[in-house]
C-alpha positions in Angstrom: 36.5 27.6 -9.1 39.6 29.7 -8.3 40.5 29.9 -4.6 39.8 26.3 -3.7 41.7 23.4 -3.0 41.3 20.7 -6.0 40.7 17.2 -4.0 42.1 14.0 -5.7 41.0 10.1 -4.3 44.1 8.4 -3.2 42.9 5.3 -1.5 39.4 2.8 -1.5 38.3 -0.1 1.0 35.2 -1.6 0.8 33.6 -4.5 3.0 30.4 -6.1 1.4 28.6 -9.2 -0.5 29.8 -8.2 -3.7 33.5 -8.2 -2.9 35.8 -7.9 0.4 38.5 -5.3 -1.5 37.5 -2.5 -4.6 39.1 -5.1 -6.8 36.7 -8.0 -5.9 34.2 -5.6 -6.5 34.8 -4.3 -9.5 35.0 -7.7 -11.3 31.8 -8.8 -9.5 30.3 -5.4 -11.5 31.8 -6.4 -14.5 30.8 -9.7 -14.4 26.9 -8.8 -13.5 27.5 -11.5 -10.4 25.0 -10.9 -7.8 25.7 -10.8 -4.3 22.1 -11.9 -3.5 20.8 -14.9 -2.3 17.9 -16.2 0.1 18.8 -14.8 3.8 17.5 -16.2 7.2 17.2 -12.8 9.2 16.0 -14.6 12.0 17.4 -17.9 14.0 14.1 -20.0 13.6 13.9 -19.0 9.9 10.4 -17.6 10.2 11.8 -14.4 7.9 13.7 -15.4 5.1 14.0 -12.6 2.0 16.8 -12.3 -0.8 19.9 -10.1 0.2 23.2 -9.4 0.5 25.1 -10.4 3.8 28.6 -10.8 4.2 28.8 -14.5 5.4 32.9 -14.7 5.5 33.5 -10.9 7.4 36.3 -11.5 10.1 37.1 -8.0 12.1 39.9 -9.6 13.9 42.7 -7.9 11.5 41.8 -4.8 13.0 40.1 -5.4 15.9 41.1 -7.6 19.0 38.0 -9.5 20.3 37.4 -6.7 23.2 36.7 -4.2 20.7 34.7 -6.5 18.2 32.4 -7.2 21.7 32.4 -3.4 22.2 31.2 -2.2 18.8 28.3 -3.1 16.7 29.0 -5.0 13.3 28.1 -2.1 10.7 31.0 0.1 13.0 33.4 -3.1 12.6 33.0 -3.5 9.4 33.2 0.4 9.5 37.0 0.0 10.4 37.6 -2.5 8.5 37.2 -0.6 5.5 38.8 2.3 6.5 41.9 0.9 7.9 42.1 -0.6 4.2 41.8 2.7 2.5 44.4 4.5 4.6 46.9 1.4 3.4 45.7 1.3 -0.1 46.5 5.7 0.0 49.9 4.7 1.3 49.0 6.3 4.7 47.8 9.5 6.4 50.4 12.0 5.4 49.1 15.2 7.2 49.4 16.3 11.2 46.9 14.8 13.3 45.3 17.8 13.8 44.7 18.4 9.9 43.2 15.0 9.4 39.4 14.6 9.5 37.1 11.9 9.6 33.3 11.7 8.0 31.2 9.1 8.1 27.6 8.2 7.2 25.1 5.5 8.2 21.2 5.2 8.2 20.9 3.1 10.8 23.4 3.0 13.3 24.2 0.2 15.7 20.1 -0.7 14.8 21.7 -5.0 15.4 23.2 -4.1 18.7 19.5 -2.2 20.0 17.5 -5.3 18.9 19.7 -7.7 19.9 20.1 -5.8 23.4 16.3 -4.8 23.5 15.3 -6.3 27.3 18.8 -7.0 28.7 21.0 -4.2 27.5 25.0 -3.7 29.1 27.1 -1.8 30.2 27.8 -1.3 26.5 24.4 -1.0 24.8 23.9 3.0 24.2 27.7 3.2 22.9 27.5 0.0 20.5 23.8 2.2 19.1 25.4 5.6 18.5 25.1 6.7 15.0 28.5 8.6 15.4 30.5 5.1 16.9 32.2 5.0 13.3 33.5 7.8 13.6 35.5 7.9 16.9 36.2 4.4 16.4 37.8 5.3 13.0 39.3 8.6 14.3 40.7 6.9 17.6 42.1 4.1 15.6 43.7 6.1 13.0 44.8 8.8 15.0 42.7 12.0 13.6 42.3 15.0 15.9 40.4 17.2 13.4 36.9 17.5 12.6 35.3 13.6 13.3 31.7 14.0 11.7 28.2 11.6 11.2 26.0 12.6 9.0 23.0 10.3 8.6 20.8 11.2 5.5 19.3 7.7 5.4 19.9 6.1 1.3 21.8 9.7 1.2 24.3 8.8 4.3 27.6 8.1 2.4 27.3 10.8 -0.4 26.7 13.8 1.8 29.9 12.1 3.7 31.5 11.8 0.9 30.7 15.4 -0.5 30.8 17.2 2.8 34.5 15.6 3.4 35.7 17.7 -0.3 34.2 20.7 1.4 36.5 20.4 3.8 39.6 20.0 1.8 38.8 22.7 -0.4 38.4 25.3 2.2 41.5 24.4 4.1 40.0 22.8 6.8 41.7 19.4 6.4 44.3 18.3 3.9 42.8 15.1 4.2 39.7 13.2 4.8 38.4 9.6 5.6 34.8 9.3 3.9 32.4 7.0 3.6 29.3 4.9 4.9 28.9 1.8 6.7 25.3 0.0 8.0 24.4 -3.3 9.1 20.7 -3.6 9.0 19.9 -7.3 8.4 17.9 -7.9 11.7 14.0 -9.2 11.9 12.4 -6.0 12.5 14.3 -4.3 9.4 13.6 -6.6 7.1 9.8 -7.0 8.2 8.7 -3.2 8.3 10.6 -2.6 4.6 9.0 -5.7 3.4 5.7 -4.8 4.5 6.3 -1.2 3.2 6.4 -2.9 -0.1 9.9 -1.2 -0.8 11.6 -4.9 -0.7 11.7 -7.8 -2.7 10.3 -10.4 -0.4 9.6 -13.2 -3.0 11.4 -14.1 -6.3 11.6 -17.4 -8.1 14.9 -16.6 -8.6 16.6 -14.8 -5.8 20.0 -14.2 -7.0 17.9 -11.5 -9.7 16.0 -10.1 -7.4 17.2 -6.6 -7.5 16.0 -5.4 -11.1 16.5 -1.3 -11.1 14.7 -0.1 -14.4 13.2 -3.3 -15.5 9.5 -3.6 -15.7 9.4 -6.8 -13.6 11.2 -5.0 -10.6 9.8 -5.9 -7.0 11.6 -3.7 -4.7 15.2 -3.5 -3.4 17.4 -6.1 -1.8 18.8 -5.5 1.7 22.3 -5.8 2.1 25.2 -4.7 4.9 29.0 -3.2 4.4 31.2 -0.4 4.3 33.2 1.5 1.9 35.7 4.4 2.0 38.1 6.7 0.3 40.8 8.6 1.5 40.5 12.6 0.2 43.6 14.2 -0.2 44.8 17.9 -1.4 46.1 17.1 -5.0 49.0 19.4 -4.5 50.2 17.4 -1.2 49.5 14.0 -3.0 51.1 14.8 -6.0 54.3 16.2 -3.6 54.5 13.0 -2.4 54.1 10.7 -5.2 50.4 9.1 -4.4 48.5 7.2 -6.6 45.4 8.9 -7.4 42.6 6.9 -8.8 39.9 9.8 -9.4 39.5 13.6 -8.9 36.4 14.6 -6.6 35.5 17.6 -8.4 31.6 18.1 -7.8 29.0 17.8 -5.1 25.5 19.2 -5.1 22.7 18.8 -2.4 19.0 19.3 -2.3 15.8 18.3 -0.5 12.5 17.4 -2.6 10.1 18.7 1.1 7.1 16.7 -0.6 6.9 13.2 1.1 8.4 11.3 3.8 9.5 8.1 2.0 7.9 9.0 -2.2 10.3 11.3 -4.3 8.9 14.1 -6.1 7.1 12.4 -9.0 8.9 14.8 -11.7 12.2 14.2 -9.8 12.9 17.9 -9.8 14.5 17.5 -6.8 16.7 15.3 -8.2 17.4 17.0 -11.1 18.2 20.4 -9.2 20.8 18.5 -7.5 22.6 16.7 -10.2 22.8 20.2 -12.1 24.1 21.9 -8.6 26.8 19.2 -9.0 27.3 19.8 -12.4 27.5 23.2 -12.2 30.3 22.8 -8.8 32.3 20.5 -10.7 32.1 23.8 -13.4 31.4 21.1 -15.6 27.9 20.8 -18.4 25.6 18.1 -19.0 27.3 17.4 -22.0 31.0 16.7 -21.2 29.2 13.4 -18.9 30.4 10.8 -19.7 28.6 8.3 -17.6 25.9 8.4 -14.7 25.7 6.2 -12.0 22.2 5.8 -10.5 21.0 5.7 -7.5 18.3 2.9 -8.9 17.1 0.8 -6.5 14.3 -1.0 -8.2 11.6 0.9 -6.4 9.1 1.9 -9.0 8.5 5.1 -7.9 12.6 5.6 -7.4 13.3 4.1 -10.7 10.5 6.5 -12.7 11.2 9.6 -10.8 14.8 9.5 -11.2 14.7 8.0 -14.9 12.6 12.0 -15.6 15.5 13.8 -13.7 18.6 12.0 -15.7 16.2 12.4 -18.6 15.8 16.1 -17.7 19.6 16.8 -17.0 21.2 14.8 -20.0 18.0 14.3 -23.0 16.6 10.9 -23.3 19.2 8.8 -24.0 21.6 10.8 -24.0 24.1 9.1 -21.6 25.1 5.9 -20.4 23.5 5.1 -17.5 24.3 2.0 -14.8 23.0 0.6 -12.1 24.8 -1.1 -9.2 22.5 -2.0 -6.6 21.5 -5.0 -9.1 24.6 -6.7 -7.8 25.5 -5.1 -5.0 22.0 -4.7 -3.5 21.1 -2.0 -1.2 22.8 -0.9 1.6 21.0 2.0 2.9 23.8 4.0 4.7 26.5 2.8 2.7 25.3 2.7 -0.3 26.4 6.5 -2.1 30.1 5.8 -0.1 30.1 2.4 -2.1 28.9 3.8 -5.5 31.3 6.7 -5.2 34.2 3.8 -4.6 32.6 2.1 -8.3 32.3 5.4 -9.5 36.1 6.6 -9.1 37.0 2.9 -10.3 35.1 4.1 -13.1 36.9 6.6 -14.0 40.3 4.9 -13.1 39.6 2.0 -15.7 37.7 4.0 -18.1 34.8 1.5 -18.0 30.9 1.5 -16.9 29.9 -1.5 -15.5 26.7 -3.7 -16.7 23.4 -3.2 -14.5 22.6 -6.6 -14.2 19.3 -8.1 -14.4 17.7 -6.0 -16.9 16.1 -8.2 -19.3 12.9 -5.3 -20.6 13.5 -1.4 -19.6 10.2 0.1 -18.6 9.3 2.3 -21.4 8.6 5.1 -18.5 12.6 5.7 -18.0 13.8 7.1 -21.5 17.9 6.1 -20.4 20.7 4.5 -22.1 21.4 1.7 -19.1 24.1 -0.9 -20.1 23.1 -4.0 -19.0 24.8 -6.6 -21.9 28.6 -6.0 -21.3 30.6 -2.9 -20.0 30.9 -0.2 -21.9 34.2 1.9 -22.5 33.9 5.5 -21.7 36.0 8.5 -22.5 38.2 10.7 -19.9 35.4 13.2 -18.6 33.0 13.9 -15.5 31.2 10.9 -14.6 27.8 11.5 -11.5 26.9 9.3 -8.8 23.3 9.7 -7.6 21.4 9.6 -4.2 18.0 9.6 -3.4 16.9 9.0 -0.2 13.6 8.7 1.9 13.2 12.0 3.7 13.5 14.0 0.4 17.4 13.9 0.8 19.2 14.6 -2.4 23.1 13.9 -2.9 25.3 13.7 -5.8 29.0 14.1 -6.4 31.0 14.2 -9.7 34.1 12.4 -10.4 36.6 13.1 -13.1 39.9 11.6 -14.3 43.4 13.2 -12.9 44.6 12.9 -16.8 41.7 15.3 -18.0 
């Protein structure tokens, strides 16, 4: 632990269904309000599901109508949420050069190659890059440091997230814009999932269609956004008088090597990760106060990590939430927006409800709130990724008062 540069959060923005600020967000959490409902994905309505778009998103606070024509929605709403973190951290207050950028995203620009497949631009193989977020982000915000993608699909934003304290702590930044953005509500998308059988594709009631740990779980709901913290050296933010909503304190990463799109069935991939993050945060299992799942609703997701919290923590043996019940899944995005819950978390002392659960599959031996939010104490609090591809990603959180 000695030798290292602690790394405090100093500013969130998020873009999605569930709210357009953190704020909006949180009290859609704490309310159990879902952001799904039925979506057309295509113009003639021939592929309509449940999920989460944002139907109100307006890029033209940050973006003049050239660049909204020159970058694919997931990057707009990319900058969007960015720009938003910067202002809610008060700014960049490092050198150009000591500023960095990471950013994650499953998909890329995957609305700009279908909607371009046949005719593309001038325009077409920028607006598909996987790494557009980040120069648009860097250009806009004026970082000349280290401007990194890093696309672990359902992983995307925590590796960001993770990789951008690495930075801080060994001097290679003294601060960091981190987080996720994907847009992937096109035709082809939604088809190959919901043939997969990962997504919900029918629910008599579509605003609880996303049911993480319940025994009448169908799958995940699609849904689109961004989210983003600023990273900052605690020393320099504390010079200068920030407001620090969290301490990033933890990060462990691991690979499960045993199937392309199934996690292990033990989740010992899993669990090897959350105890690498554990044990980087020089933290135990039993100071956690709170874990925030990856839980999509998948029953092969839901059981495999329900063994590795189990594994990690005892059955029981800590509060566990769920987000994606209101938030729904957004691939990429979705470990940059939980680690944005997750330091709000910490900030208000409070685990939000998973919504939705009505009967807990007697297969995942956890503690999930799902009636009311429940206080928690100052401590470490985990946020969990598992992705397809074996991709493992967790970071710990803990209050700056602890």
């Amino acid at each position: 632990m000695t030798g290292r540069h602690a790394v405090a959060v100093t500013g969130l923005g998020v873009r999605c269904a569930a709210g357009a600020t953190p704020e909006a967000l949180w009290e859609s959490l704490v309310l159990r309000r879902s952001a799904t409902r039925l979506h057309a994905f295509d113009a003639e309505g021939a592929v309509v599901y449940p999920a989460c778009p944002m139907t109100d998103f307006d890029p033209s606070g940050h973006l003049a109508p050239k660049e909204v024509r020159r970058a694919d929605r997931s990057v707009q709403l990319a900058v969007c949420a960015a720009a938003e973190a910067v202002e809610d951290a008060g700014g960049l207050h490092a050198a150009p050069g000591r500023r960095a950028v990471v950013t994650g995203t499953g998909y890329g620009g995957v609305i700009s190659q279908e909607n371009g497949i046949g005719h593309p631009d001038v325009l077409y193989a920028p607006r598909l890059m996987h790494n557009a977020g980040a120069y648009w982000i860097s250009a806009r915000l004026g970082i000349t440091g280290p401007s990194l993608t890093i696309s672990t699909a359902c992983a995307s934003g925590t590796h960001a997230v993770g990789e951008a304290m690495q930075m801080i702590r060994a001097g290679c930044a003294d601060v960091v814009v981190a987080g996720g953005h994907d847009s992937p509500l096109t035709p082809t998308t939604a088809l190959a999932f919901g043939r997969s059988g990962a997504m919900v594709t029918e629910c008599e009631e579509p605003g609880a269609a996303s049911r993480p740990f319940d025994v009448g779980r169908r799958g995940f709901v699609l849904a689109e956004g961004a989210a983003f913290l600023v990273l900052e050296r605690l020393d320099l933010a504390r010079a200068r008088g920030a407001r620090i909503h969290a301490m990033l304190t933890g990060y462990g990463r691991t690979s499960d090597a045993h199937h392309l799109t199934a996690p292990h069935p033990d989740g010992a991939g899993a669990r090897a990760c959350m105890e690498q993050a554990l044990a980087d945060a020089g933290t135990t299992a039993e100071a956690v106060t709170h874990v925030n799942a990856h839980g999509t609703g998948t029953e092969l997701n839901d059981v495999a990590e329900a063994q590795a919290i189990t594994a990690v923590f005892g059955p029981r043996g800590v509060p566990v939430t769920a987000p994606k019940s209101v938030t729904g899944h957004g691939l990429g995005l979705a470990g940059a927006l939980e680690a944005v819950i997750t330091a709000c978390s910490v900030r208000e002392g409070l685990a939000p409800p998973t919504a939705h659960l009505t009967r807990l599959d007697p297969r995942c031996e956890l503690d999930v709130i799902h009636t009311e939010p429940r206080k928690i104490p100052d401590g470490p609090v985990i946020s969990n990724s598992f992705a397809f591809g074996g991709h493992n990603a967790c970071v710990v959180f803990d209050s700056p008062h602890a």
